[in-house]
Backbone as numpy.savetxt, mean C-alpha at the origin, in Angstrom:
# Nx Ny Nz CAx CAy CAz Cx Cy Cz
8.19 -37.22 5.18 7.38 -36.01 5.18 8.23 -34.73 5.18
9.56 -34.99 5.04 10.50 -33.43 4.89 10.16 -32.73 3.68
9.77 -33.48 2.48 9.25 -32.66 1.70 8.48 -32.10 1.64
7.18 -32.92 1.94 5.60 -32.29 2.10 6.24 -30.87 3.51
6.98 -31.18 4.37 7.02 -29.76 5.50 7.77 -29.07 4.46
8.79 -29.03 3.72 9.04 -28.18 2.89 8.36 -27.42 1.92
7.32 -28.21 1.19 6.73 -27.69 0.13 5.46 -27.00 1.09
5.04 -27.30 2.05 4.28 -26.07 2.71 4.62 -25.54 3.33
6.03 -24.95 3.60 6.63 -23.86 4.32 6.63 -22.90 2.96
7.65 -23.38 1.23 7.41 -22.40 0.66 5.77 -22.05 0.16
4.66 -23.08 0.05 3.96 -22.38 -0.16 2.95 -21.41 1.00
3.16 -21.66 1.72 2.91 -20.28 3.13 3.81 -19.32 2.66
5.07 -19.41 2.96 5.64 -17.87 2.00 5.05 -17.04 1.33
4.78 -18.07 0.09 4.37 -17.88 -1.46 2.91 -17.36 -1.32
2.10 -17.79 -0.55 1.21 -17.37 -0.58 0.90 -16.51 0.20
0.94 -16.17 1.34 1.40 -14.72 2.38 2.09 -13.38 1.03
3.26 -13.66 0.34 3.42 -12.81 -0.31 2.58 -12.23 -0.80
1.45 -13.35 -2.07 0.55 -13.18 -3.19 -0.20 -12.51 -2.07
-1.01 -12.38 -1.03 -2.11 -11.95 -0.77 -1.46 -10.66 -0.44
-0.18 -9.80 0.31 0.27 -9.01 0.25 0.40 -8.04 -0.86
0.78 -8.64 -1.93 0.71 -8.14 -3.16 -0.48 -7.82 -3.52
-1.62 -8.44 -3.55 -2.75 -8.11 -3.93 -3.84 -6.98 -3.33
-3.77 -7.68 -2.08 -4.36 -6.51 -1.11 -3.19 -5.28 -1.45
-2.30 -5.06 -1.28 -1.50 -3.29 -2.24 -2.03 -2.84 -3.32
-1.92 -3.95 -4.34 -2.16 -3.78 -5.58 -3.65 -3.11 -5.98
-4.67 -3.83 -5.17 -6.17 -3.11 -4.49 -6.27 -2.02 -3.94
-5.48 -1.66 -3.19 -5.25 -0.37 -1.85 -4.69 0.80 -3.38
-3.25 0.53 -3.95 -3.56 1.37 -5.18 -3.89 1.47 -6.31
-4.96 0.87 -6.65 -5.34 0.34 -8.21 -4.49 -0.56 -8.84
-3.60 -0.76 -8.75 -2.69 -1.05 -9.87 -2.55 -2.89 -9.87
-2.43 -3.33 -11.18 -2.49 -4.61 -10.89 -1.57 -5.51 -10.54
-1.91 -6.72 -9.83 -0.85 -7.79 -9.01 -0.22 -8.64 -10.38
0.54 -9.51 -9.99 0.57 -10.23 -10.74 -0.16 -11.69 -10.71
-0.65 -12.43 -12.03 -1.67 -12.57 -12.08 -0.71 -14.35 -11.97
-1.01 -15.04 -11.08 -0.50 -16.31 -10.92 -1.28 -17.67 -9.96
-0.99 -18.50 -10.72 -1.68 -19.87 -9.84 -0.79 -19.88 -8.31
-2.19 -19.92 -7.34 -1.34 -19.70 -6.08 -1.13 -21.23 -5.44
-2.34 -22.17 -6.14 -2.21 -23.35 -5.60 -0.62 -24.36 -6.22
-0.41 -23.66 -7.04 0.85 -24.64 -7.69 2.34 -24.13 -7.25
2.97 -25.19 -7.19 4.82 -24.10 -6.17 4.92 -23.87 -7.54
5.67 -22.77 -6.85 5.98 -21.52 -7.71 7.42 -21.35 -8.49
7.71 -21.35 -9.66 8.91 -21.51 -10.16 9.64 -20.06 -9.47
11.03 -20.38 -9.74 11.62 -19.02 -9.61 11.10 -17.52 -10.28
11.25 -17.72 -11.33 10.47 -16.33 -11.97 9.57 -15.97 -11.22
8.29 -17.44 -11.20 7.72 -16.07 -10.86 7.66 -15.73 -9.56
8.28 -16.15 -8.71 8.49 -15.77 -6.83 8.82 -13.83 -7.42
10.52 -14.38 -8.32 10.45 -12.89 -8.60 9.87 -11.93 -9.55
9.07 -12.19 -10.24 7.87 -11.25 -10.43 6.95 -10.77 -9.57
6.47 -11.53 -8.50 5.69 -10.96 -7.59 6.88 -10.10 -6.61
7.63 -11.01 -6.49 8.59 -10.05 -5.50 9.12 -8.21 -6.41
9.25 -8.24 -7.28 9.48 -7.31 -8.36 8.53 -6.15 -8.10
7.06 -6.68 -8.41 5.86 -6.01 -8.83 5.44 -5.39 -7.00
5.99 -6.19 -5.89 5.29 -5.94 -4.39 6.59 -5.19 -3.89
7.81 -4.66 -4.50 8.76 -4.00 -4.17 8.19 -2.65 -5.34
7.66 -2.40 -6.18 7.68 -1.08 -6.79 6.14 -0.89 -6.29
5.36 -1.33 -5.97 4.37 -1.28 -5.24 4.47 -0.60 -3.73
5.47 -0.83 -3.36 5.33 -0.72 -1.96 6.08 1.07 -2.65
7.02 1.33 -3.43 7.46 2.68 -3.53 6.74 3.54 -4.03
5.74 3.02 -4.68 4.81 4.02 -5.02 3.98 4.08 -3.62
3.64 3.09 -3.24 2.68 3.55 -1.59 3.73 4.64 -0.92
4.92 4.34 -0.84 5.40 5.58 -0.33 6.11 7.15 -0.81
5.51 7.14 -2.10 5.85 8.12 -3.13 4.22 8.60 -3.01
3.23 8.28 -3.06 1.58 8.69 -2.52 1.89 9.68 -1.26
2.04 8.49 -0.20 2.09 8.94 1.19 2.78 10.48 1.22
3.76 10.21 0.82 4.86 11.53 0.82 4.24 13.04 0.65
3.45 12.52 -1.03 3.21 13.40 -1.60 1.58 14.36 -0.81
1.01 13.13 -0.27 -0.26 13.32 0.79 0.06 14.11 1.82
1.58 13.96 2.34 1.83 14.85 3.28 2.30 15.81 3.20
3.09 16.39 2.33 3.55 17.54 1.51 2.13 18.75 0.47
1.13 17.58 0.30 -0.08 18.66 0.33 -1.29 18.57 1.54
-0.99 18.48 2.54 -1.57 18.98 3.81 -0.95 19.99 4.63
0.65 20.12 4.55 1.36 21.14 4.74 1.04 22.11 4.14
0.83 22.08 2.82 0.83 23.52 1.68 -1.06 23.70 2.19
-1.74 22.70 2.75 -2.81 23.38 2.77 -3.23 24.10 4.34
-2.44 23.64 5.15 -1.97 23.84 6.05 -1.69 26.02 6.29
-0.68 25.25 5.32 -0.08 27.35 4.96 -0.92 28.21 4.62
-1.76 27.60 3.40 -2.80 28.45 2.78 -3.94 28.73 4.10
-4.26 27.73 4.69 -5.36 28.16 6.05 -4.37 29.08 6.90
-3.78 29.37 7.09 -3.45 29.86 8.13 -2.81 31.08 6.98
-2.10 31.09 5.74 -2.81 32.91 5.24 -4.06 33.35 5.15
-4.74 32.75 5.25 -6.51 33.26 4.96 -6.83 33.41 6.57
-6.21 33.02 7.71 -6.35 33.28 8.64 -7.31 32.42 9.34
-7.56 31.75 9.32 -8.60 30.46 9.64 -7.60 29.65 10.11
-8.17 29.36 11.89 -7.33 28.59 13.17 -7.86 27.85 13.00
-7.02 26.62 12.80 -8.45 25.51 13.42 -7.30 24.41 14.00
-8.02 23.90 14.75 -7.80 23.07 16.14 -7.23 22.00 15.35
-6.06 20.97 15.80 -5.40 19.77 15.44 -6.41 18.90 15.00
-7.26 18.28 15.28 -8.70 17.46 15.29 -9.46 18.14 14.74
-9.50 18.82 14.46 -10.65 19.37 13.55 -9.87 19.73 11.94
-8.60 20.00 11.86 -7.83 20.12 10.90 -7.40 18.56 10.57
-7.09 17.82 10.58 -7.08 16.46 10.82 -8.32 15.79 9.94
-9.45 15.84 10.65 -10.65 15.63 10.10 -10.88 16.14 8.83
-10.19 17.41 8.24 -10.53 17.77 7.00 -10.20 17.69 6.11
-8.79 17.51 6.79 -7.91 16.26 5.44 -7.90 15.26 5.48
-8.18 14.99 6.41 -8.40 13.12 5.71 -9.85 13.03 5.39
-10.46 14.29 4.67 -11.66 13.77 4.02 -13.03 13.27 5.03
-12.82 13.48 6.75 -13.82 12.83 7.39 -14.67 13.73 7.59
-14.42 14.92 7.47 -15.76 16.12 7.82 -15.64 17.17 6.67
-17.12 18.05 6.65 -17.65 18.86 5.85 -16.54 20.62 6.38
-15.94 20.74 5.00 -15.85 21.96 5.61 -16.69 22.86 4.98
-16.90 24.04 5.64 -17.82 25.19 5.02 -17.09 26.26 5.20
């Protein structure tokens, strides 16, 4: 049975990866790669998914970045127009959870 514990250690890997990849790939539109999860996985394509869930993950943090670099600038602009507003209540309006008027 060293094999069978082997061949389901890599496919727990393999498959922990794929659902990683996918759930990202969902979170930013963009698509996973498209592979049989029940069959072990040749080399390629370990690294295709590994490929596609490494430029995935830099664009999640090329988003993020950019999400926070325009809450700052909107940040500035409220506070030239002169409008205080409270951590939590500024908070709330960028992340889209409340109405501003």
């Amino acid at each position: 049975t060293s094999l069978e514990e082997k061949r389901n250690q890599i496919m727990g890997q393999f498959r922990s990866m794929i659902d990683e990849e996918r759930a990202l790939a969902s979170k930013l539109g963009l698509e996973p790669v498209y592979i049989d999860e029940d069959t072990i996985p040749e080399k390629e394509d370990m690294h295709r998914v590994e490929d596609n869930l490494s430029k995935m993950i830099k664009v999640k943090e090329e988003r993020e970045t950019h999400m926070f670099t325009m809450k700052e600038q909107i940040v500035a602009l409220l506070d030239k127009l002169g409008m205080d507003l409270n951590a939590s209540t500024l908070s709330s309006v960028l992340d889209g959870d409340d109405e501003f008027d």
